[in-house]
mmCIF file as Biopython writes it, N, C-alpha, C and O atoms, coordinates in Angstrom:
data_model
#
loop_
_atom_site.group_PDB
_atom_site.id
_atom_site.type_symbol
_atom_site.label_atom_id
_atom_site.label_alt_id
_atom_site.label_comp_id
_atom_site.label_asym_id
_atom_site.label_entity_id
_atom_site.label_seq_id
_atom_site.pdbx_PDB_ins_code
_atom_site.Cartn_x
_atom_site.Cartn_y
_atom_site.Cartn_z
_atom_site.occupancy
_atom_site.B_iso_or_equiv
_atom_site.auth_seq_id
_atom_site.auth_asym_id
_atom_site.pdbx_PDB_model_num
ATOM 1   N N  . UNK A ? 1  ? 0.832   -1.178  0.000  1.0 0.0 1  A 1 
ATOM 2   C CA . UNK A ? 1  ? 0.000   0.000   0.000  1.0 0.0 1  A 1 
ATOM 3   C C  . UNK A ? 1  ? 0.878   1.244   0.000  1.0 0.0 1  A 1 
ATOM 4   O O  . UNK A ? 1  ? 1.924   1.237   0.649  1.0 0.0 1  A 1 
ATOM 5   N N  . UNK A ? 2  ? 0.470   2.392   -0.753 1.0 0.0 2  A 1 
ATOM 6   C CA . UNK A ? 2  ? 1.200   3.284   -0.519 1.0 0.0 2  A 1 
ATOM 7   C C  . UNK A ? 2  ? 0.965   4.278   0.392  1.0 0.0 2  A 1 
ATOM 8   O O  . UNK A ? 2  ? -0.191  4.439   0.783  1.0 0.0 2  A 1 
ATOM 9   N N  . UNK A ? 3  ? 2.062   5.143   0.903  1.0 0.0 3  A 1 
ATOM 10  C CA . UNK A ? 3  ? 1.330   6.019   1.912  1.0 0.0 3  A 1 
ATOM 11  C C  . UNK A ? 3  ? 0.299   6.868   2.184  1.0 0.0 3  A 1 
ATOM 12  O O  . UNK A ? 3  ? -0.318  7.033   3.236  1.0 0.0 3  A 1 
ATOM 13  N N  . UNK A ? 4  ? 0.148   7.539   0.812  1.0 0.0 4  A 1 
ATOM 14  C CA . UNK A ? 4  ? -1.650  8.172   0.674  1.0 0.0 4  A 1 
ATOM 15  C C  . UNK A ? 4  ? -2.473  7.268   1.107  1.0 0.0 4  A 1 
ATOM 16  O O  . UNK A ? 4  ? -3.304  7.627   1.941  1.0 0.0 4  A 1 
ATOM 17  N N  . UNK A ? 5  ? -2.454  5.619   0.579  1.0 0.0 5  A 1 
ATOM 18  C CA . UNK A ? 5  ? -3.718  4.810   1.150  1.0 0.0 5  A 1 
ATOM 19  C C  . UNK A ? 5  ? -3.500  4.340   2.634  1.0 0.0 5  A 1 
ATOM 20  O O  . UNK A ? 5  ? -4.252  3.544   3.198  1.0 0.0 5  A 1 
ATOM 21  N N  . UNK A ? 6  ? -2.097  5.068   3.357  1.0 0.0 6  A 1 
ATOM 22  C CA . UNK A ? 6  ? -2.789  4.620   4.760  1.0 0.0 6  A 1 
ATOM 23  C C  . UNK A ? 6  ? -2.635  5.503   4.976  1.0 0.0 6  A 1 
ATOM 24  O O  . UNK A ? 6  ? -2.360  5.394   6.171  1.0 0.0 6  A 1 
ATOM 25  N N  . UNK A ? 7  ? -2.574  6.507   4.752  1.0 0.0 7  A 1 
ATOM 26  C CA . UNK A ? 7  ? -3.419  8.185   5.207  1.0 0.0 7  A 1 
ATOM 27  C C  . UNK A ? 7  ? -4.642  8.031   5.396  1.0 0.0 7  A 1 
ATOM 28  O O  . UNK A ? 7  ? -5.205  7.949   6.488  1.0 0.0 7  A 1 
ATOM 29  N N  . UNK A ? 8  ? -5.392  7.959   3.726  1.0 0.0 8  A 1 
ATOM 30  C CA . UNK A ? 8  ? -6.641  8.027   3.795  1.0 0.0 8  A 1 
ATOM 31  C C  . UNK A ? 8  ? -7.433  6.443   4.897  1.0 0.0 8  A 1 
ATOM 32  O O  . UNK A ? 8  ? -8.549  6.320   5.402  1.0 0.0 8  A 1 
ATOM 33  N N  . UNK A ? 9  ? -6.524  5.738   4.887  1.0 0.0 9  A 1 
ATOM 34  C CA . UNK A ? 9  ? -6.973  4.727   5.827  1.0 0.0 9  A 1 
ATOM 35  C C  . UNK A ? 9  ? -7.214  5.159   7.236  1.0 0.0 9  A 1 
ATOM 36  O O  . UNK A ? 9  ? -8.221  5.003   7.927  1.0 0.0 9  A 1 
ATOM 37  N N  . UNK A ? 10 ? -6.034  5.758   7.526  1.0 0.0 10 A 1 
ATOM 38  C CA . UNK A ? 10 ? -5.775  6.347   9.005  1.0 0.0 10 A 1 
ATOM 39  C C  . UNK A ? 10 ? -6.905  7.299   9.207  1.0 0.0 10 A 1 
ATOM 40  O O  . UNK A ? 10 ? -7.742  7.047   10.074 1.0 0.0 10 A 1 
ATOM 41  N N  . UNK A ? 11 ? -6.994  8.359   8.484  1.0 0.0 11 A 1 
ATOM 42  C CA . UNK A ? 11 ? -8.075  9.076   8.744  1.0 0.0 11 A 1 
ATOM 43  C C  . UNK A ? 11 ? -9.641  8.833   8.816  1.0 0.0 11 A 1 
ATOM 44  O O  . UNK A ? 11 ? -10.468 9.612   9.290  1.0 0.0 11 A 1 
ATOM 45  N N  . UNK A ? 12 ? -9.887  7.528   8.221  1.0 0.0 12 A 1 
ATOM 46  C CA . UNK A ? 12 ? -10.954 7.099   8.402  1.0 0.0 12 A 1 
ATOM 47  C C  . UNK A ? 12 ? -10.974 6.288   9.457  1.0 0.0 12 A 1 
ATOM 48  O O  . UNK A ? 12 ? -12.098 5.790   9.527  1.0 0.0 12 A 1 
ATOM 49  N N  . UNK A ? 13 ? -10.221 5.879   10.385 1.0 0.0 13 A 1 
ATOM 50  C CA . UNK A ? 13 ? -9.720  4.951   11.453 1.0 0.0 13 A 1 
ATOM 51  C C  . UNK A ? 13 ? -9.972  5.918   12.656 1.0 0.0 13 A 1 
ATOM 52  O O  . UNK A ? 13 ? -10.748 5.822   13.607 1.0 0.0 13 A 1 
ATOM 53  N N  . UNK A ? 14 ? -9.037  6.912   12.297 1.0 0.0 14 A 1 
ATOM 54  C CA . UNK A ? 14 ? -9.380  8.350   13.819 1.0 0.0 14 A 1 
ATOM 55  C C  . UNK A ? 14 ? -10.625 8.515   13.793 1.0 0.0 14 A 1 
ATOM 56  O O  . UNK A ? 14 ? -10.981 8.822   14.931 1.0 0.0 14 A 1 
ATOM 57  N N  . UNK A ? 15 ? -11.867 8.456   12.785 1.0 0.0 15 A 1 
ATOM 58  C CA . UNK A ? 15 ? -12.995 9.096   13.342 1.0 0.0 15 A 1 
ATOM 59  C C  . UNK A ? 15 ? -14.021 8.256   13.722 1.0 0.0 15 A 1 
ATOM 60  O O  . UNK A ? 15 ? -15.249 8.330   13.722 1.0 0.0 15 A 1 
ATOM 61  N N  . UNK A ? 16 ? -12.811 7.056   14.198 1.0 0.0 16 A 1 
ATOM 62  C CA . UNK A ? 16 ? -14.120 6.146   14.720 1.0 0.0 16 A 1 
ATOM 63  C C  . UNK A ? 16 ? -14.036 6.370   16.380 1.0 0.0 16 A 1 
ATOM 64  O O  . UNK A ? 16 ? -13.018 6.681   16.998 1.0 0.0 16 A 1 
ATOM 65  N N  . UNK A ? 17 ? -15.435 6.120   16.969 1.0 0.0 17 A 1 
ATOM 66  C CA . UNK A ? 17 ? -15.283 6.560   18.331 1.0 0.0 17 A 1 
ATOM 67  C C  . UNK A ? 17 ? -14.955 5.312   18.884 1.0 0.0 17 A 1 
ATOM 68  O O  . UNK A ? 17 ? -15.042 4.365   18.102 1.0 0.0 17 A 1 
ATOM 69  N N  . UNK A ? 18 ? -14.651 5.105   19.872 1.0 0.0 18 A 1 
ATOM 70  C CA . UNK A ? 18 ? -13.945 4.239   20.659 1.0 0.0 18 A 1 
ATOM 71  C C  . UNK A ? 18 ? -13.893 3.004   19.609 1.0 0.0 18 A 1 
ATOM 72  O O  . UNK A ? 18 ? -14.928 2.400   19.329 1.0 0.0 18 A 1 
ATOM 73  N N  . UNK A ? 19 ? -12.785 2.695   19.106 1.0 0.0 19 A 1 
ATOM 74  C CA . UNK A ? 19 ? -12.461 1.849   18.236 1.0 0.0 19 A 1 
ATOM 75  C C  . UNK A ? 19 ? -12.023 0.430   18.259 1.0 0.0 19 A 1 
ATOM 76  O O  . UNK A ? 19 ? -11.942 -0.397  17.350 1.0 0.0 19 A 1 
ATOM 77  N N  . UNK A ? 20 ? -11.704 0.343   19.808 1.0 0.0 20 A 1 
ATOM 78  C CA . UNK A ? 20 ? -11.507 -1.019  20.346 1.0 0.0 20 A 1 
ATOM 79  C C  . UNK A ? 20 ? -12.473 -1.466  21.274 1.0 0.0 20 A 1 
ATOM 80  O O  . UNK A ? 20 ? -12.396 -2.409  22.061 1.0 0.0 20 A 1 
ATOM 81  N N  . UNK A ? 21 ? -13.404 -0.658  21.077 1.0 0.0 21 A 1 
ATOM 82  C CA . UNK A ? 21 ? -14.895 -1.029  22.209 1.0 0.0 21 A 1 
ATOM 83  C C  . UNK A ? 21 ? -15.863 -1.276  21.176 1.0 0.0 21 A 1 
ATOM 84  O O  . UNK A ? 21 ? -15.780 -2.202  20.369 1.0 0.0 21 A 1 
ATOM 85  N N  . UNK A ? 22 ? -16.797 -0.411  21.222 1.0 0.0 22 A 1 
ATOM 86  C CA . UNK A ? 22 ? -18.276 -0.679  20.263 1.0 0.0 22 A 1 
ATOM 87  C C  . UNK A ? 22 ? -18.149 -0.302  19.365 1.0 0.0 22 A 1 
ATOM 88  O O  . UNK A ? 22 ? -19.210 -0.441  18.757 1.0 0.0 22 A 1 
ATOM 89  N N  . UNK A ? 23 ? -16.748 0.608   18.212 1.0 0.0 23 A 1 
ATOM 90  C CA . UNK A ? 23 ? -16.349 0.588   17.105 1.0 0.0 23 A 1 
ATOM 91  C C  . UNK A ? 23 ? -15.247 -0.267  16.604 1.0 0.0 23 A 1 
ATOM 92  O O  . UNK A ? 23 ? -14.230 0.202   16.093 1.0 0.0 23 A 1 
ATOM 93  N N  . UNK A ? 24 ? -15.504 -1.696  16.782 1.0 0.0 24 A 1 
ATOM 94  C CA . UNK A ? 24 ? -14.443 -2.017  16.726 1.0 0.0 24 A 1 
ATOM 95  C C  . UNK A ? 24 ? -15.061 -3.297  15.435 1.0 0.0 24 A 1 
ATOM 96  O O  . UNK A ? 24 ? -14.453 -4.245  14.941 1.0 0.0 24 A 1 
ATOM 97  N N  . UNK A ? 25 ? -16.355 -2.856  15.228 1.0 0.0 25 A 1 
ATOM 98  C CA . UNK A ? 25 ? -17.298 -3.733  13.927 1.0 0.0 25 A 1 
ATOM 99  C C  . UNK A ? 25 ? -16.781 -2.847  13.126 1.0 0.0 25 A 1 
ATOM 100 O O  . UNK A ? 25 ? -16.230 -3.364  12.154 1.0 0.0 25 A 1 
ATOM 101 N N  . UNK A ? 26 ? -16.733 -1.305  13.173 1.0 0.0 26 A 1 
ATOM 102 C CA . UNK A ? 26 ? -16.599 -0.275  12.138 1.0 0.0 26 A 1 
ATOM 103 C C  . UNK A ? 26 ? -15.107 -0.500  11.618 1.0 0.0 26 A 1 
ATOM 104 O O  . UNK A ? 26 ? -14.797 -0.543  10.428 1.0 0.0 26 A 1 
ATOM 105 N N  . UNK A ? 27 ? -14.289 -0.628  12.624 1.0 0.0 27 A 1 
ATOM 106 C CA . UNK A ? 27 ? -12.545 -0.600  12.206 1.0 0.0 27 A 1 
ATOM 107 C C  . UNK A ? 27 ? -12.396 -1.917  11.352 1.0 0.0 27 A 1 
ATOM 108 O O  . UNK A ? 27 ? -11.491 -1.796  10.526 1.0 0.0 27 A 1 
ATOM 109 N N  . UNK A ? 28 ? -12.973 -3.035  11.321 1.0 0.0 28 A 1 
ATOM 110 C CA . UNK A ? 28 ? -12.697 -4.228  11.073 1.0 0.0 28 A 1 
ATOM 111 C C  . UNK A ? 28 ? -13.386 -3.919  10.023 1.0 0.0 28 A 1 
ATOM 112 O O  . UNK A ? 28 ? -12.943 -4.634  9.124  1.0 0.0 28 A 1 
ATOM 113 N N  . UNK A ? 29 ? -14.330 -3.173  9.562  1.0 0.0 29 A 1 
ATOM 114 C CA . UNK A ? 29 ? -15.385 -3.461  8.044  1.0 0.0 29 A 1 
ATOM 115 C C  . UNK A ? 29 ? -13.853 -2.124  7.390  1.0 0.0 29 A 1 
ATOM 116 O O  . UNK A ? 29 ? -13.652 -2.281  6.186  1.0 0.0 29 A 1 
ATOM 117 N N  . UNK A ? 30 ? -13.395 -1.571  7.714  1.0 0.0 30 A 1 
ATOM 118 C CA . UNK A ? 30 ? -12.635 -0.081  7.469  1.0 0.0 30 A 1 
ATOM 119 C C  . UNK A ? 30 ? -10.781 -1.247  6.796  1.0 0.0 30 A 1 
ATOM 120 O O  . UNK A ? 30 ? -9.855  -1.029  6.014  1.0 0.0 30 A 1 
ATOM 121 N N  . UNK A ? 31 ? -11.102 -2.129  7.516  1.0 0.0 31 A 1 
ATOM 122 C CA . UNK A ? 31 ? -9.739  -2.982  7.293  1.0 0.0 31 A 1 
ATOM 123 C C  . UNK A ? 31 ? -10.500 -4.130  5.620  1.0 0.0 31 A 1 
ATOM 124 O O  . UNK A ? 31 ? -10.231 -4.221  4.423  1.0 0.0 31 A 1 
ATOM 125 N N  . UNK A ? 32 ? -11.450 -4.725  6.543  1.0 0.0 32 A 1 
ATOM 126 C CA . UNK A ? 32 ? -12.375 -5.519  5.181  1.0 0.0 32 A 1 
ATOM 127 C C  . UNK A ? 32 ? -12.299 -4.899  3.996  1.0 0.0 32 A 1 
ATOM 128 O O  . UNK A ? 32 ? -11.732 -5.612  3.167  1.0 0.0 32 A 1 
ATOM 129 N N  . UNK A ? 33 ? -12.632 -3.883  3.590  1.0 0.0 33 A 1 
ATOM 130 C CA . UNK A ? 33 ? -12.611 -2.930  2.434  1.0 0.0 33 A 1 
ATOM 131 C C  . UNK A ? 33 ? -11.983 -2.606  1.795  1.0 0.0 33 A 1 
ATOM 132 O O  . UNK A ? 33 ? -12.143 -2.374  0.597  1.0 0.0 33 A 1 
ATOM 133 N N  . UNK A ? 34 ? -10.756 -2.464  2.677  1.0 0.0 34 A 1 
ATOM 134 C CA . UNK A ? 34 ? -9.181  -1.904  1.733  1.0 0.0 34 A 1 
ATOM 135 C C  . UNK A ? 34 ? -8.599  -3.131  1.410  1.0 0.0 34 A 1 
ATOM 136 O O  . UNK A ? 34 ? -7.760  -3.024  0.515  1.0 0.0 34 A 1 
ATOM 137 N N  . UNK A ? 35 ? -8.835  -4.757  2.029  1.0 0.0 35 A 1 
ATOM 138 C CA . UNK A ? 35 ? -8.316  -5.744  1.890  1.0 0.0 35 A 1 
ATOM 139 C C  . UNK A ? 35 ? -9.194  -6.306  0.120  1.0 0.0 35 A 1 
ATOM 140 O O  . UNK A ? 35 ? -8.728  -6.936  -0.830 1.0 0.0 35 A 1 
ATOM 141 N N  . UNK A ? 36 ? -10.141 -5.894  0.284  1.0 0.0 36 A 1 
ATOM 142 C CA . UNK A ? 36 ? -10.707 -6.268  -0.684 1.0 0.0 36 A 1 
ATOM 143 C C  . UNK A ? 36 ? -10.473 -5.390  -1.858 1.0 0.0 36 A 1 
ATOM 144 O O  . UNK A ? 36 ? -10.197 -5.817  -2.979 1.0 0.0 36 A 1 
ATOM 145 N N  . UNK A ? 37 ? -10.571 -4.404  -1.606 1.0 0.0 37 A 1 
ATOM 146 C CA . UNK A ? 37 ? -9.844  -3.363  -2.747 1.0 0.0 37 A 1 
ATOM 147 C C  . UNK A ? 37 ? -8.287  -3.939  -3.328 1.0 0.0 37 A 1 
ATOM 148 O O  . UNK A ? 37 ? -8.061  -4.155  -4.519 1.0 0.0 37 A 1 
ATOM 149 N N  . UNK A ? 38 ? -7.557  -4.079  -2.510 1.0 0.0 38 A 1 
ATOM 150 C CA . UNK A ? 38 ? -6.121  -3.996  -3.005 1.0 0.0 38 A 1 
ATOM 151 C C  . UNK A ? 38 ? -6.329  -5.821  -3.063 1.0 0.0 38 A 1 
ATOM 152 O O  . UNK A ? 38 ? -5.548  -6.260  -3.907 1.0 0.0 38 A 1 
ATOM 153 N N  . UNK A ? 39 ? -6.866  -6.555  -2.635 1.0 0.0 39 A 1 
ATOM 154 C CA . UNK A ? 39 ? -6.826  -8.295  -3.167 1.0 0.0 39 A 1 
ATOM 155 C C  . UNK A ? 39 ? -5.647  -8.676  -2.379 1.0 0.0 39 A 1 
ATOM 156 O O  . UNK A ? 39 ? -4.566  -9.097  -2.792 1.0 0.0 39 A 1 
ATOM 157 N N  . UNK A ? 40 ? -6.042  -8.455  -1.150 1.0 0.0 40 A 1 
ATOM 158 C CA . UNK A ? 40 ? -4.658  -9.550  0.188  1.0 0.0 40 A 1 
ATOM 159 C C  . UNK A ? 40 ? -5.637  -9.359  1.377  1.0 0.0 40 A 1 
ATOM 160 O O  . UNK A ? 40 ? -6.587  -8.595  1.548  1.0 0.0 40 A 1 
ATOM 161 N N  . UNK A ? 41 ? -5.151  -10.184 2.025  1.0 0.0 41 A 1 
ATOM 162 C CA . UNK A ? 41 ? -5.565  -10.516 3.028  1.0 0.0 41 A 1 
ATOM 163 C C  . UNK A ? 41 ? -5.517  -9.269  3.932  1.0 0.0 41 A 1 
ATOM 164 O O  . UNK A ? 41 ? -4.787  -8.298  3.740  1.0 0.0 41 A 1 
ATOM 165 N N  . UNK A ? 42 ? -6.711  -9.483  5.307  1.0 0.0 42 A 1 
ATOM 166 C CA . UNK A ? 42 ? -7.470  -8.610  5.756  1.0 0.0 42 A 1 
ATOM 167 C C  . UNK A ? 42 ? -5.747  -8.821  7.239  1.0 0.0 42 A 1 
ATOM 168 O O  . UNK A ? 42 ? -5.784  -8.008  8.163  1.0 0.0 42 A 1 
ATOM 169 N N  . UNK A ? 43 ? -5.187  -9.298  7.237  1.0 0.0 43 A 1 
ATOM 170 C CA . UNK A ? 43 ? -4.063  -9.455  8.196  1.0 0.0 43 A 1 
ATOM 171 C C  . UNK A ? 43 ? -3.183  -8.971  7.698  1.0 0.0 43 A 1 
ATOM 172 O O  . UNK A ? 43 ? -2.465  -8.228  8.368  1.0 0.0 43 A 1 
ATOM 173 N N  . UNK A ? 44 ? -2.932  -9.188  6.458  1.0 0.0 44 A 1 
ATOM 174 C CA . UNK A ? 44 ? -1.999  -8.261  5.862  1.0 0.0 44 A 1 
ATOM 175 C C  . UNK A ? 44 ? -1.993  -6.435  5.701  1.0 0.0 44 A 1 
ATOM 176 O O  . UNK A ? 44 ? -1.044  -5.662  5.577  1.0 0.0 44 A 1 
ATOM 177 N N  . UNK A ? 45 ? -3.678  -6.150  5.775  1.0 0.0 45 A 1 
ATOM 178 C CA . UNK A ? 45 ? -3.618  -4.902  5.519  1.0 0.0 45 A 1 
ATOM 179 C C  . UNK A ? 45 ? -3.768  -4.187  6.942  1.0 0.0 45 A 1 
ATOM 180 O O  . UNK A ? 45 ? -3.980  -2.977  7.021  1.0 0.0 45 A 1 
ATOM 181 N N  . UNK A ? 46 ? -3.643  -5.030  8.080  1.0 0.0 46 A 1 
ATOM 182 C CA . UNK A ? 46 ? -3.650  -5.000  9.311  1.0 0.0 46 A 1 
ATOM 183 C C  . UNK A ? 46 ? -2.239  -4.727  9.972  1.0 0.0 46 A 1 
ATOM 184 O O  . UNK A ? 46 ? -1.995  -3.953  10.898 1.0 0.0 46 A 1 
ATOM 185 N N  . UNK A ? 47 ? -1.361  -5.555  9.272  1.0 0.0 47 A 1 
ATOM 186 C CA . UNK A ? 47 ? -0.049  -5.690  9.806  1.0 0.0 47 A 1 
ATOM 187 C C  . UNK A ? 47 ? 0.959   -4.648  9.077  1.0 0.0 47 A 1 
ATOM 188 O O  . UNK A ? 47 ? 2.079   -4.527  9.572  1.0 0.0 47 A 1 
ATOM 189 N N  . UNK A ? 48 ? 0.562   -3.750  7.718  1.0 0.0 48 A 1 
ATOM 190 C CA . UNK A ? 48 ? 0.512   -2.903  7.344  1.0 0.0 48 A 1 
ATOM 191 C C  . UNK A ? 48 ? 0.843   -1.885  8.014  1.0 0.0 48 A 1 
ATOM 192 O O  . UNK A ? 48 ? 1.961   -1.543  8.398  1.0 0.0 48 A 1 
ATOM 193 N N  . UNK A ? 49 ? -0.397  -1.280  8.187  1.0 0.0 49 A 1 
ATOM 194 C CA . UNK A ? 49 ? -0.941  -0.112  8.511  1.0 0.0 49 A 1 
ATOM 195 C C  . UNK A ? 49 ? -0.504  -0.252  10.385 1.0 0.0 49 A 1 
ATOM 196 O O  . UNK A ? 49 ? -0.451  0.828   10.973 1.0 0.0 49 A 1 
ATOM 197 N N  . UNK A ? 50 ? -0.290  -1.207  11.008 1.0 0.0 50 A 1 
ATOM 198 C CA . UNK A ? 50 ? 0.214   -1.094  12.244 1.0 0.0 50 A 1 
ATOM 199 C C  . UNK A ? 50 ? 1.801   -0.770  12.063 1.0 0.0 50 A 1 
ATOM 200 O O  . UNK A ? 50 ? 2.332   0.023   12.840 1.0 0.0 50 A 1 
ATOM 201 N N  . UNK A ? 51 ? 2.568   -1.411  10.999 1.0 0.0 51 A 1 
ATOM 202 C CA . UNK A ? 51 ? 3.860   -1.363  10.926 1.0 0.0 51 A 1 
ATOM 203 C C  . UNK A ? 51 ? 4.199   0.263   10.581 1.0 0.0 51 A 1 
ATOM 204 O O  . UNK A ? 51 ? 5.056   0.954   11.132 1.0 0.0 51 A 1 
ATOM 205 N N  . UNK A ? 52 ? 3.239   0.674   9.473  1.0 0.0 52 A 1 
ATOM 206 C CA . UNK A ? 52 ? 3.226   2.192   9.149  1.0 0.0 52 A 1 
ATOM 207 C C  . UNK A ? 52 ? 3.253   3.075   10.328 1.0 0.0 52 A 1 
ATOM 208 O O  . UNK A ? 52 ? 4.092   3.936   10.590 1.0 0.0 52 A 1 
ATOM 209 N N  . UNK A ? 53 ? 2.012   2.667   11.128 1.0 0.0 53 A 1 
ATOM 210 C CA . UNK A ? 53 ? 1.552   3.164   12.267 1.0 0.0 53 A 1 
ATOM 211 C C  . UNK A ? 53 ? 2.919   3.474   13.479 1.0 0.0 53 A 1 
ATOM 212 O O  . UNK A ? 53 ? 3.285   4.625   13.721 1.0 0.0 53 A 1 
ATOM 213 N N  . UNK A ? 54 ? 3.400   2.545   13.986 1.0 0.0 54 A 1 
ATOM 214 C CA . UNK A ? 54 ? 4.362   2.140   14.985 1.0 0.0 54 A 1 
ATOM 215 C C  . UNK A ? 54 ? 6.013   3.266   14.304 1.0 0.0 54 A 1 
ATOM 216 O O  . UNK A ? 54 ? 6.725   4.022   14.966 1.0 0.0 54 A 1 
ATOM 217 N N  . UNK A ? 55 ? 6.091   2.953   12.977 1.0 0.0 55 A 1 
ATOM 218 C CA . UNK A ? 55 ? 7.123   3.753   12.491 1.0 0.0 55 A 1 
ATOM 219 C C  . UNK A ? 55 ? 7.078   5.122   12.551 1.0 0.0 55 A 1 
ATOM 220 O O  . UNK A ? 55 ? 8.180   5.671   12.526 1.0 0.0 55 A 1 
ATOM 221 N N  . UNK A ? 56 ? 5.899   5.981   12.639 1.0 0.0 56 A 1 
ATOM 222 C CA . UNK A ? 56 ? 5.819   7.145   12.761 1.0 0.0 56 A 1 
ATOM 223 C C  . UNK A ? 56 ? 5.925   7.849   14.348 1.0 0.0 56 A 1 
ATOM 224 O O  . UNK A ? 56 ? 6.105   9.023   14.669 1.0 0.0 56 A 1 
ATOM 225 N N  . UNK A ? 57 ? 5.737   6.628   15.175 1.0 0.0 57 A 1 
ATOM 226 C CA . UNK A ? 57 ? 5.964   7.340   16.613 1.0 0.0 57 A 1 
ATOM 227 C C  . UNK A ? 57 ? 7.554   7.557   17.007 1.0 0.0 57 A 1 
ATOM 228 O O  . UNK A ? 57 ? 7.858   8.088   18.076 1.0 0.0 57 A 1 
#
């Protein structure tokens, strides 16, 4: 993935409200989507966007 698509990923990720509680159907359909878009697995676009994630702190 390139970094615009986990921008625009990320930003659709921040505006979920509590995202590991009762948005955490929304984050997983938000992961479903881009996995299906780009054709890999929904762990892959998981392990991604955490690796992206973790590198920027």
């Amino acid at each position: 993935m390139t970094v615009e698509e986990m921008k625009r990923m990320d930003r659709r990720i921040l505006t979920v409200q509590d995202p590991f509680g009762s948005g955490l159907p929304v984050v997983r359909r938000i992961f479903e989507e881009v996995a299906v878009k780009k054709q890999v697995a929904v762990t892959d676009v998981v392990r991604q966007y955490m690796n992206w994630k973790w590198s920027k702190s």
